[in-house]
C-alpha positions as CSV (number, residue, x, y, z in Angstrom):
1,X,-205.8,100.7,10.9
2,X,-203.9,98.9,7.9
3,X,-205.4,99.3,4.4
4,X,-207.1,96.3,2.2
5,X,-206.4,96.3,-0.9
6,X,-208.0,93.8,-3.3
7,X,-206.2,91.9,-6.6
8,X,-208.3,90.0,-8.5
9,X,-207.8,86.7,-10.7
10,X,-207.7,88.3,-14.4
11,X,-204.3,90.4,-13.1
12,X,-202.0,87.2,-13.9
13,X,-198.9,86.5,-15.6
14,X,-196.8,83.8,-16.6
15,X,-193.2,85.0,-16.1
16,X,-190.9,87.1,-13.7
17,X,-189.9,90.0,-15.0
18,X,-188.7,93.2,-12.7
19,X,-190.1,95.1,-16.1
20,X,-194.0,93.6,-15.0
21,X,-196.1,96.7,-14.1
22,X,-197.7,96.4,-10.9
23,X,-201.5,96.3,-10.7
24,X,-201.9,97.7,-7.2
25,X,-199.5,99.6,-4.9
26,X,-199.8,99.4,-1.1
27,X,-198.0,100.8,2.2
28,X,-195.6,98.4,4.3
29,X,-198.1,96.8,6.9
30,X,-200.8,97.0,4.5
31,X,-203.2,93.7,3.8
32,X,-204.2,92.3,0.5
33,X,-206.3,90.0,-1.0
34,X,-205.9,87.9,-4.1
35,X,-208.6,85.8,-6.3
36,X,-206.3,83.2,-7.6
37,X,-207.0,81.3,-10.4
38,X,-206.0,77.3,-10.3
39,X,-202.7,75.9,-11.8
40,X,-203.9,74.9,-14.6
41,X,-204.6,78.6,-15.9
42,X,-208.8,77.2,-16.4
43,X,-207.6,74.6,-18.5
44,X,-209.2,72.2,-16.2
45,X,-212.8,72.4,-14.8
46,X,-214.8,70.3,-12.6
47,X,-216.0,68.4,-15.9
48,X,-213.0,67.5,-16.9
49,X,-211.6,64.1,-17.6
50,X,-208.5,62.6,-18.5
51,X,-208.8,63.8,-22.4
52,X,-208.5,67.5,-20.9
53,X,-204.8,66.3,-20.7
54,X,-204.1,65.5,-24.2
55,X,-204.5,69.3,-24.9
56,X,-203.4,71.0,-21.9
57,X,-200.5,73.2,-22.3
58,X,-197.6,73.1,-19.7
59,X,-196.5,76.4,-20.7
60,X,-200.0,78.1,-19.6
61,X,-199.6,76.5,-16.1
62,X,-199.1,78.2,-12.4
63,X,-199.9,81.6,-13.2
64,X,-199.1,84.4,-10.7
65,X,-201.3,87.1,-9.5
66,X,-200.3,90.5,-9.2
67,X,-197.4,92.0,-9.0
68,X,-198.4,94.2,-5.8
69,X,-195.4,97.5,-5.6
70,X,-194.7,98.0,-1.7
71,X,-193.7,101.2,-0.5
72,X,-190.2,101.8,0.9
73,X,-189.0,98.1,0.0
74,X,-185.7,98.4,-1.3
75,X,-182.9,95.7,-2.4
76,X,-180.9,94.6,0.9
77,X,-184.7,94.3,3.0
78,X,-187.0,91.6,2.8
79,X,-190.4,91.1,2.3
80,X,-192.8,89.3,5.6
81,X,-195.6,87.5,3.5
82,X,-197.9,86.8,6.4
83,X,-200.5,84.6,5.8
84,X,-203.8,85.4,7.2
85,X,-206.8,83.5,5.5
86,X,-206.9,81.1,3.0
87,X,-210.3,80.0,1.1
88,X,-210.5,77.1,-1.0
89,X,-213.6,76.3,-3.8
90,X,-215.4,73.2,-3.4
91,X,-213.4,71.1,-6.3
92,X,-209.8,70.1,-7.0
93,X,-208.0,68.5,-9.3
94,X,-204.4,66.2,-9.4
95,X,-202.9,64.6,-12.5
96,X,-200.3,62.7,-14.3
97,X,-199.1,64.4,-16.6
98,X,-196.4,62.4,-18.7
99,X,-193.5,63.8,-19.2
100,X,-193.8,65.5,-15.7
101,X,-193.4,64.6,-11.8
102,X,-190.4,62.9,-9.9
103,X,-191.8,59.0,-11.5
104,X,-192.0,60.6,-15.3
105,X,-190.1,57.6,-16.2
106,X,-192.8,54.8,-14.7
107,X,-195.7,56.9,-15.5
108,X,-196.2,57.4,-19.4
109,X,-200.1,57.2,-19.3
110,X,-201.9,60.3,-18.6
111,X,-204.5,60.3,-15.8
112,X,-206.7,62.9,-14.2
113,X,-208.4,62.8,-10.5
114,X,-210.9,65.5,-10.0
115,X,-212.1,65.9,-5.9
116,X,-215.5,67.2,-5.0
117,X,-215.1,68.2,-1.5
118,X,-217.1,70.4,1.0
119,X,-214.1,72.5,3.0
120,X,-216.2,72.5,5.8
121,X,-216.2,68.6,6.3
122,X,-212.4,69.3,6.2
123,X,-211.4,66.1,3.7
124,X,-211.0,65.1,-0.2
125,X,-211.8,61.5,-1.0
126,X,-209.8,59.9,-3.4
127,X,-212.0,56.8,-3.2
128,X,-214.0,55.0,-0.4
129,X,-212.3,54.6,2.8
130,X,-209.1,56.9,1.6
131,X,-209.7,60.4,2.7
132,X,-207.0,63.3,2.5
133,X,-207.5,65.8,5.4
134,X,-207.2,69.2,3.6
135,X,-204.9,71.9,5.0
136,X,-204.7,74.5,2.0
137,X,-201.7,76.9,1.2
138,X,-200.3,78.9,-1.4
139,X,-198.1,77.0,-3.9
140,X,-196.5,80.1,-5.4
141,X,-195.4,83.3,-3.5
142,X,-192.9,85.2,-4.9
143,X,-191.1,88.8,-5.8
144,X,-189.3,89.7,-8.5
145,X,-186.0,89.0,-9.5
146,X,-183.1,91.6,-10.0
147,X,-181.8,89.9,-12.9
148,X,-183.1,91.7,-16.2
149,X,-185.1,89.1,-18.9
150,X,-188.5,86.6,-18.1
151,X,-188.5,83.8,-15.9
152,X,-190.9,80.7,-15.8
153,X,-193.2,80.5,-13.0
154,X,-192.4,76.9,-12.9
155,X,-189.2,76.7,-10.5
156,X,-188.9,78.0,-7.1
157,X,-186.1,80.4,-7.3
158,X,-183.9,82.5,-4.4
159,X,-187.3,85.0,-4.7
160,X,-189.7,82.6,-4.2
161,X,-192.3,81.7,-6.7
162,X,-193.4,78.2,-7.2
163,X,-191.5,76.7,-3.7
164,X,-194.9,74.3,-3.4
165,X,-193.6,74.2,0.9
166,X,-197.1,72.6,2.5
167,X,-196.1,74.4,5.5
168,X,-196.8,77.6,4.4
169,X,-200.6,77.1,5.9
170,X,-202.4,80.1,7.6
171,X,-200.7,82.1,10.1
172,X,-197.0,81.2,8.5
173,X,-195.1,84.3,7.2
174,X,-192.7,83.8,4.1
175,X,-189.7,86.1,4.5
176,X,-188.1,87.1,0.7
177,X,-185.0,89.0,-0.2
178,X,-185.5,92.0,-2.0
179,X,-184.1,92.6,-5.1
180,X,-185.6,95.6,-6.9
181,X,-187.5,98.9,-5.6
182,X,-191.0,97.7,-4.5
183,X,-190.8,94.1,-4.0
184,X,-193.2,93.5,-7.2
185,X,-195.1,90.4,-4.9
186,X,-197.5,87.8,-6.7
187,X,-199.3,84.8,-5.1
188,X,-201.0,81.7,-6.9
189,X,-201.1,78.5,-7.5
190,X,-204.1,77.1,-4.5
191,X,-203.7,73.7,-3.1
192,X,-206.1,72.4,-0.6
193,X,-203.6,69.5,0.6
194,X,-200.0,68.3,-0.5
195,X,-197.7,66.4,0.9
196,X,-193.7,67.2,0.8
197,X,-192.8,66.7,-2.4
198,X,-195.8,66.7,-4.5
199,X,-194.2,64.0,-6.4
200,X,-196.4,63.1,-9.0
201,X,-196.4,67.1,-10.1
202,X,-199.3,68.3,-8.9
203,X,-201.0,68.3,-5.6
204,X,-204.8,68.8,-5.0
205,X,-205.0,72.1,-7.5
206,X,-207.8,74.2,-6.4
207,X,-209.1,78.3,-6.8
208,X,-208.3,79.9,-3.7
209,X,-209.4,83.3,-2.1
210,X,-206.4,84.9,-0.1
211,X,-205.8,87.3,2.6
212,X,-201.8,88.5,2.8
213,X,-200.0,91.2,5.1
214,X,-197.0,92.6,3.0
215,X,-194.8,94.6,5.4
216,X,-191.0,95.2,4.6
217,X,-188.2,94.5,7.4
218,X,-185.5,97.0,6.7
219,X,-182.0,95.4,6.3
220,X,-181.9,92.0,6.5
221,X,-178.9,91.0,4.4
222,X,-179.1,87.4,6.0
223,X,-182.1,87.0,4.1
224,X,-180.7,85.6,0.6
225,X,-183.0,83.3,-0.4
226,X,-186.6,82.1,0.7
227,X,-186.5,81.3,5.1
228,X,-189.9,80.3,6.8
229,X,-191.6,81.4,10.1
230,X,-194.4,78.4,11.3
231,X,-197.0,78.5,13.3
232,X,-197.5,75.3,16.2
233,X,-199.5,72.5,14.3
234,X,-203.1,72.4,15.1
235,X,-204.4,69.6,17.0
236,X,-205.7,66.9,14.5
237,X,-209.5,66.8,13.9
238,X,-211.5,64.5,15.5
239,X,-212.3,63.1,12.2
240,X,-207.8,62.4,11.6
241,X,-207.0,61.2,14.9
242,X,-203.0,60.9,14.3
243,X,-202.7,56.9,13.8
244,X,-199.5,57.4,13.2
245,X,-197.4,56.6,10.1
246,X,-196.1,53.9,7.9
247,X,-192.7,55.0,6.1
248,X,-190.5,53.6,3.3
249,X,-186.6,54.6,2.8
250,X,-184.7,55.3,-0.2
251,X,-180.9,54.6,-0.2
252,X,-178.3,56.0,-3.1
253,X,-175.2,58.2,-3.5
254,X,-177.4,60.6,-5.2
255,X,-180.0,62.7,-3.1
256,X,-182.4,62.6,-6.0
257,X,-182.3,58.8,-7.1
258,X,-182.9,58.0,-3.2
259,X,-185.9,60.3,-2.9
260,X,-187.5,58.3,-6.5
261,X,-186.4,54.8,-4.8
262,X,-188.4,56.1,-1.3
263,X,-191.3,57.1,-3.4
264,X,-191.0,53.8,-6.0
265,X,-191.2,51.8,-2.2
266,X,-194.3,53.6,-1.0
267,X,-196.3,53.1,-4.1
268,X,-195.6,49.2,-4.0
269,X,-196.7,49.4,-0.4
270,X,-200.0,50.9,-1.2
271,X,-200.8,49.3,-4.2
272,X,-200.0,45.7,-2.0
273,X,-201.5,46.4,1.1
274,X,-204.3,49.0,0.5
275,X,-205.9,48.5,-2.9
276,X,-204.8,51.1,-4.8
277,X,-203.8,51.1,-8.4
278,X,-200.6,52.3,-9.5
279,X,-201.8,55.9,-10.3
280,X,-203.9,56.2,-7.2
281,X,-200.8,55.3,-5.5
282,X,-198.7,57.6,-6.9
283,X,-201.2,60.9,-6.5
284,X,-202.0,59.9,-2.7
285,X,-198.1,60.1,-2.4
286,X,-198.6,63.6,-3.8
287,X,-201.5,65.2,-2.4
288,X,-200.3,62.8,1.6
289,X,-197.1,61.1,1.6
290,X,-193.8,63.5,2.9
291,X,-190.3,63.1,1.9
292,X,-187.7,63.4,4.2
293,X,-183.8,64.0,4.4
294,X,-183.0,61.1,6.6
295,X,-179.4,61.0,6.5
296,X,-177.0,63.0,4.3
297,X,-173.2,62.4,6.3
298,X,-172.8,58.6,6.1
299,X,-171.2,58.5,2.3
300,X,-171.3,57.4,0.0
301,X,-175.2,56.6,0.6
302,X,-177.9,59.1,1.4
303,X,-181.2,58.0,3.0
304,X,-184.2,59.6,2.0
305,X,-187.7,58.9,3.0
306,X,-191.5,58.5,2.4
307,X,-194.0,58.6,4.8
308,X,-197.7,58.5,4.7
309,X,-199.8,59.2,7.6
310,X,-202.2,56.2,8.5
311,X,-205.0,57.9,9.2
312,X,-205.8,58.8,5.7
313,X,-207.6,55.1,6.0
314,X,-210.4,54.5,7.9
């Protein structure tokens, strides 16, 4: 019978660092769970409106929990982050935060959507008729790095951290190459739905109660940066029958200036055809819409796109 260990919220920290003393240390196989505090660190609460923002700190933001020391994991193995439960609370937040979020450019305004949701009903309503079916994971997951010195939380790195992948839902596992003795895991950073990309900068940002199997695979050298094991997608709820989807494509010689020209399309498309205002548009493209690499050979142009799943209207 594996162990449970337990790591609570107040065990966070806002950098990488191999030097970070772990809080907890557990035996490969071992399960764990984690009370994660939101991305924005507390600043935001279910009271909050878009003032909250004028204050709010970027430099406070996506705090890790942990780190968690692993037995017998050793640089050349990799760490199997299976996860087993995920629990959201009952409110969520998304913003615009200027400055910040693939349309920083188009979106100098600050602006603040907080959800009240039940997770039993299984949706967030970002306004009558527009409902976003939630399907929570862990934004951040992540060991430490082998380079010496402290690293933001912020990027995704070849360990992990903030990598934001939606697919990372229950019964996934998250396969990371160790780089120092012990692993040094932390999780955080809750969102109770997201599409690929999270474009505005934030998805729907939410506590979260975790259950995680650590166990280390001895030599793996082929795994040198973050690879991905996913469960078979669950049928739809009867509440989301799959109505299929309406997509918009970007097209540039750079990758990046496609993807903002995909996104740029689908908010014009909401905000002409569903009655959404420019922000609404731009955090349902966030917290629903998925980017896609389309077509990367046929130079010099790149085709990106943007699609959002039509059943998020009813």
């Amino acid at each position: 019978m594996f162990a449970k260990s337990h790591v609570h919220s107040h065990h966070k920290h806002l950098k990488w660092s191999n030097k970070q003393p772990p809080v907890l240390t557990v035996s490969s196989g071992d399960v764990v769970t984690f009370d994660l505090i939101d991305s924005s660190n507390g600043q935001i609460t279910v009271d909050s409106d878009t003032s909250s923002l004028d204050s709010f700190k970027l430099e406070l933001a996506d705090p890790a929990i942990g780190p968690v020391y692993i037995r017998d994991a050793e640089p050349g193995d990799a760490l199997k982050v299976e996860v087993l439960s995920l629990e959201t609370g009952n409110w969520g937040w998304t913003a615009v935060v200027p400055g910040f979020g693939l349309l920083a450019d188009d979106y100098k305004q600050p602006d603040l959507k907080i959800w009240n949701f039940d997770p039993e009903a299984g949706y967030a309503e970002l306004k009558p008729g527009v409902r976003v079916p939630l399907r929570p994971f862990l934004g951040i997951m992540g060991i430490a790095p082998g380079a010496d010195g402290e690293f933001s939380t912020i990027p995704p790195t070849v360990v992990g951290g903030n990598i934001d992948c939606r697919d990372m839902v229950v019964g996934s596992a998250l396969y990371l190459p160790i780089q120092v003795p012990g692993a040094l895991f932390s999780c955080g950073d809750g969102h109770a739905a997201q599409g690929h990309g999270e474009v505005c900068g934030t998805a729907i940002e939410t506590n979260m109660k975790a259950k995680i199997r650590l166990t280390v695979c001895k030599n793996h050298p082929w795994v040198r940066s973050p690879h991905l094991s996913l469960p078979p997608q669950s049928p739809a709820p009867v509440a989301f029958p799959d109505k299929g989807q309406y997509a918009t494509m970007g097209l540039d010689a750079d990758v990046l200036q496609a993807t903002r020209k995909a996104t740029q399309s689908m908010i014009e498309w909401l905000v002409a055809t569903k009655g959404l205002t420019r922000t609404e548009a731009y955090i349902l493209a966030s917290v629903a819409g998925d980017l896609k690499l389309a077509e990367v050979v046929d130079m010099p142009n790149h085709a990106v796109t943007m699609s959002m799943p039509l059943n998020v209207f009813i």
